[in-house]
C-alpha positions in Angstrom: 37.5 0.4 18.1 39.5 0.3 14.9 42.5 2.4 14.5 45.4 3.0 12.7 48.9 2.1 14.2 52.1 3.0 13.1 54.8 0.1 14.3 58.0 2.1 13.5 59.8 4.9 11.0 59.3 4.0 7.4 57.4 3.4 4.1 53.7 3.3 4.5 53.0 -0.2 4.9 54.7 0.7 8.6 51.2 1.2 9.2 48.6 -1.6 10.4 45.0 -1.8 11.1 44.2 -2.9 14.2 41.6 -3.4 16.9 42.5 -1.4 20.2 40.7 -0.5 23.5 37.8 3.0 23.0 39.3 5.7 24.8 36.8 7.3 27.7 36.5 11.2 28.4 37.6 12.5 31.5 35.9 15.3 33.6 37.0 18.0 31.1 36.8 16.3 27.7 34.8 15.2 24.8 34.5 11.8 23.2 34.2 12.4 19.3 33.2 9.7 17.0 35.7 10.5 14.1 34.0 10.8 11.0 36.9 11.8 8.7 40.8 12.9 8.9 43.5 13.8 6.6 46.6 12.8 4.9 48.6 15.9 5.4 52.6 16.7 4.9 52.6 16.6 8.5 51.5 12.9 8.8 53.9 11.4 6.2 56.5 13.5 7.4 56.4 11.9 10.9 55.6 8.6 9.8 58.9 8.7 7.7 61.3 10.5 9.7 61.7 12.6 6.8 63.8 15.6 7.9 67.3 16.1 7.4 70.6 16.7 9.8 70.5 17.5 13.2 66.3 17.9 12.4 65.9 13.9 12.7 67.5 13.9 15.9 65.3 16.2 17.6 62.0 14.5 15.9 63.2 11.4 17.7 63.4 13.4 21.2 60.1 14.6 20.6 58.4 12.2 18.4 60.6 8.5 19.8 63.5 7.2 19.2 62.8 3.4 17.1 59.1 4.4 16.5 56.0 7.2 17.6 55.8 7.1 21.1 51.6 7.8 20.3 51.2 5.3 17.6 48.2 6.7 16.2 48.8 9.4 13.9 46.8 12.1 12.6 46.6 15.1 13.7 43.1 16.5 12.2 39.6 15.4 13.0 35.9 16.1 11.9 32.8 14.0 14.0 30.2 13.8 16.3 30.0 14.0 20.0 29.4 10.6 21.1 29.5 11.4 25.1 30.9 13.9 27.4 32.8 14.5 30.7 30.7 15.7 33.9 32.3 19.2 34.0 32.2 19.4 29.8 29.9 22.7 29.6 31.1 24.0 26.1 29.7 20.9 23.8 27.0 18.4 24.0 26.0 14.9 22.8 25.3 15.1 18.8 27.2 18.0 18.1 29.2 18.3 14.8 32.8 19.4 15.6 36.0 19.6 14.1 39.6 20.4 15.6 43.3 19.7 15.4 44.8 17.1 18.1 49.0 18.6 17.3 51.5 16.3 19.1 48.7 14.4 20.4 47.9 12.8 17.2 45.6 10.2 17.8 43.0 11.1 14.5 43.8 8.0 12.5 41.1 6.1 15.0 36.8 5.4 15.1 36.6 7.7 18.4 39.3 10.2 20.1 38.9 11.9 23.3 40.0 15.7 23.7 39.6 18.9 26.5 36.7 21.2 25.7 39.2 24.1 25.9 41.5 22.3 23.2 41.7 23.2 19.3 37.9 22.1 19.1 34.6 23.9 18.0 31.6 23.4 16.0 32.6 23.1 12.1 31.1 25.2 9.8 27.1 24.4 9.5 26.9 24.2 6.0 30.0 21.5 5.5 29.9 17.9 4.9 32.9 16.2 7.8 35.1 15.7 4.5 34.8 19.7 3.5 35.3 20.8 7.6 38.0 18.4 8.2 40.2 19.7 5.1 39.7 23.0 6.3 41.5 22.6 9.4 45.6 21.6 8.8 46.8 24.3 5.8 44.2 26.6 7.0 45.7 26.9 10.4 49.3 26.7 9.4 48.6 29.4 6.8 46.5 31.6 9.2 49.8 31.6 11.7 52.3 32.2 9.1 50.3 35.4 7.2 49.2 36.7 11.4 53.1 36.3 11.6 54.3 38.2 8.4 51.6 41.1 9.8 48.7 40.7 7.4 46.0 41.6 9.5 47.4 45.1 9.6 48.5 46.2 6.3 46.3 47.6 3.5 46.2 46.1 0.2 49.3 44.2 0.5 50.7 42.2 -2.6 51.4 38.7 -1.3 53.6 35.8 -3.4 52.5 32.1 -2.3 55.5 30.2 -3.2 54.1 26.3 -3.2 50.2 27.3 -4.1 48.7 24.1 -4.6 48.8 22.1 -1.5 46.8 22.2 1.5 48.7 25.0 2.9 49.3 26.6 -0.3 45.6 26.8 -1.4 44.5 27.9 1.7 46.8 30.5 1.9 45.9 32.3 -1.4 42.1 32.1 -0.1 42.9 33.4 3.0 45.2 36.2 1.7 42.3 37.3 -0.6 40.0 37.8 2.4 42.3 40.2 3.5 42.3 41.8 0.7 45.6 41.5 -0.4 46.8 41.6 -4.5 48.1 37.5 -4.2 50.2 36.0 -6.7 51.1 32.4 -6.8 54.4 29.9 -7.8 52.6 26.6 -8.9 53.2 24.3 -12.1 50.7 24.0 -15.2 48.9 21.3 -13.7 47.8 23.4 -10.5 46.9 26.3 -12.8 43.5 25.5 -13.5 42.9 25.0 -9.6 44.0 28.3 -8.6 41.9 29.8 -11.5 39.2 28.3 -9.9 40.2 30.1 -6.8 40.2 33.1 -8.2 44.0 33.7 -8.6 44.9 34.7 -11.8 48.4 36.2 -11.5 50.2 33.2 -12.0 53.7 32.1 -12.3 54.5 28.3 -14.2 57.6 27.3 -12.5 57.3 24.7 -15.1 57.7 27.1 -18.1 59.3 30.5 -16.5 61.3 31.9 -13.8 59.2 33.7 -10.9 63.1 35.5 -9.8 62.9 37.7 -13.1 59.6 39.6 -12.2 59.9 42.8 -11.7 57.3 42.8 -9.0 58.2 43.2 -5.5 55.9 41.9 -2.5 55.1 42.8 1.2 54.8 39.3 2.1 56.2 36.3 0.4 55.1 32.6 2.0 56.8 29.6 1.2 53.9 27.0 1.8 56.3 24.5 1.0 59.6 25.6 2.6 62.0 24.4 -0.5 63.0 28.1 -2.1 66.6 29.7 -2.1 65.4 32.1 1.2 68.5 34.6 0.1 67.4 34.8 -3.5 63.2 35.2 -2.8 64.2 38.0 0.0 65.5 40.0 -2.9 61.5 40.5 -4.1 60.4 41.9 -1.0 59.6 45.6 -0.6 60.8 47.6 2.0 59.8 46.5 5.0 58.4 43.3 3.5 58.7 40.0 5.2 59.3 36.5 4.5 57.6 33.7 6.1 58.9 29.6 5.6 56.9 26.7 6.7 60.5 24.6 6.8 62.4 25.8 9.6 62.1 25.6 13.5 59.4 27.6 13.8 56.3 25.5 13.8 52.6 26.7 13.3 50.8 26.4 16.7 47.1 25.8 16.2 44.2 27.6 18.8 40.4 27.3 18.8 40.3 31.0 17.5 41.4 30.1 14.4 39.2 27.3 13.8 36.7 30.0 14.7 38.3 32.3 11.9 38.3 29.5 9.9 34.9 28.2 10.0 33.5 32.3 9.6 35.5 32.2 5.9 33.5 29.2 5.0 30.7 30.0 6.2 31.1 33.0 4.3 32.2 31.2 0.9 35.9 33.0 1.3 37.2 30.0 1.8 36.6 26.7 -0.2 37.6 22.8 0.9 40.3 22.1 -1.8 40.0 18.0 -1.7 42.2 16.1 -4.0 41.1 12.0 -3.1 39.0 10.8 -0.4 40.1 7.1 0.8 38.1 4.9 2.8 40.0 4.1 6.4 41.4 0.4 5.2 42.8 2.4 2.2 45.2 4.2 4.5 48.4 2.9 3.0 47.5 4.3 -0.6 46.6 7.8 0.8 49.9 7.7 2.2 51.6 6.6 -0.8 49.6 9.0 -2.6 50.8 11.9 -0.5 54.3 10.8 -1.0 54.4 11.1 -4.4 53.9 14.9 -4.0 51.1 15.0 -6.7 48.9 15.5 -4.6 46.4 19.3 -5.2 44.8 20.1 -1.9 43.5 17.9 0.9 43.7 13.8 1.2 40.5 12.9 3.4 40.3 9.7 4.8 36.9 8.8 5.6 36.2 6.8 9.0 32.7 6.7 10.2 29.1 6.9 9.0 26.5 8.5 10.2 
């Protein structure tokens, strides 16, 4: 199969196309025929070592020390059950799945293998693999970090999204909405048509005012980018408010119930695939760049396999 290795730390041209061995499911797994994956902060991040201080360090303990010790990146997946394990009970051949692979990586490839019980389910049934698979990386970081700050059980809660246009970011304002919270959002003029579209319209231009002079105060504020003064934005919380940070040492942890939660909002139309560019799989290099250059609005979707 073809895949997507990354030799060492570095720029994207660190990564090469290359032919390797097709994986094989064990007793308990799937074998999914990738049809699409993203370009995600996550991805980049890794792929350049880019973290600061002592934070390098321990993404070398976890990650390697000279280079990935899983070469394939990618974390995200949408495809098509090509075969299964003898004791696989949950999924069958031809079944259109999506799911998040974490430390395992192993996306940027033409077939993965992963356990039934892992971060897999069906994708949503009225999704094409690009929509399902863009769904999966900011909606499950911003499901964790809004379950963290206590959404699910407050009323009406007014919610700021610091960092609105980005995978995370745009999922997070949908996702706020369907719980019925008043959501505001920090974004510059270019993302301001996109989160019209989403239906957020209290809006603050970074680009032509100062969010900290409001007068508002919030019950949660969520830094989907995680590059705000934490001492200053805690000053606009209410009482009892909470601040929640996607830089720092607590990382999202992703579970098939969100996927579940995830593919119900879609399914519902609360929840919309936000895709900026879709790349074919030799165009890997440019995603990457693109991603780099922080432009990007929403989801990069590199598209592997055809049906």
């Amino acid at each position: 199969m073809k895949a997507i290795v990354c030799t060492k730390y570095g720029s994207p041209e660190v990564l090469e196309y290359r032919e390797i061995e097709n994986p094989n499911p064990k007793e308990k797994e799937i074998l999914v025929r990738v049809m699409a994956t993203a370009v995600n902060s996550g991805d980049v991040r890794v792929r350049g070592l880019l973290v600061e201080g002592f934070m390098k360090i321990i993404m070398k303990l976890v990650l390697g020390f000279s280079k990935p010790r899983k070469p394939i990146l990618g974390t995200v997946f949408s495809g098509i059950v090509e075969s299964i394990g003898k004791s696989v009970l949950s999924f069958k051949i031809g079944d259109r799945v999506f799911g998040m692979t974490g430390f395992q990586f192993g996306t940027y490839a033409e077939y993965l293998t992963i356990g039934e019980s892992s971060t897999v389910f069906l994708m949503p049934e009225n999704s094409t693999f690009e929509e399902a698979v863009s769904l999966i990386f900011g909606g499950q970081t911003a499901t964790y970090f809004l379950e963290k700050a206590k959404i699910q059980e407050r009323k009406n809660p007014k919610v700021l999204v610091i960092g609105s246009t980005g995978s995370v970011g745009t999922s997070a304002v949908q996702i706020a909405n369907s719980y019925g919270a008043l959501v505001s959002a920090v974004c510059s003029s270019r993302g301001e048509n996109l989160m019209k579209e989403l239906g957020i319209s209290n809006l603050f231009l970074y680009d032509k005012e100062d969010f900290m002079q409001t007068n508002q105060r919030y019950d949660i504020i969520f830094d989907a980018v995680g590059k705000c003064d934490k001492k200053k934005i805690k000053t606009l919380l209410n009482t009892g408010g909470i601040f929640k940070s996607v830089e720092g040492l607590d990382v999202a942890s992703e579970t098939k119930e969100q996927l579940v939660f995830l593919k119900n909002l879609y399914e519902a139309d609360k929840l919309k695939a936000v895709i900026d560019k879709i790349y074919s799989f030799e165009e890997v290099v440019e995603a990457h760049r693109y991603v780099d250059s922080g432009r990007k609005k929403g989801n990069v979707i590199l598209k592997i396999g055809k049906e």
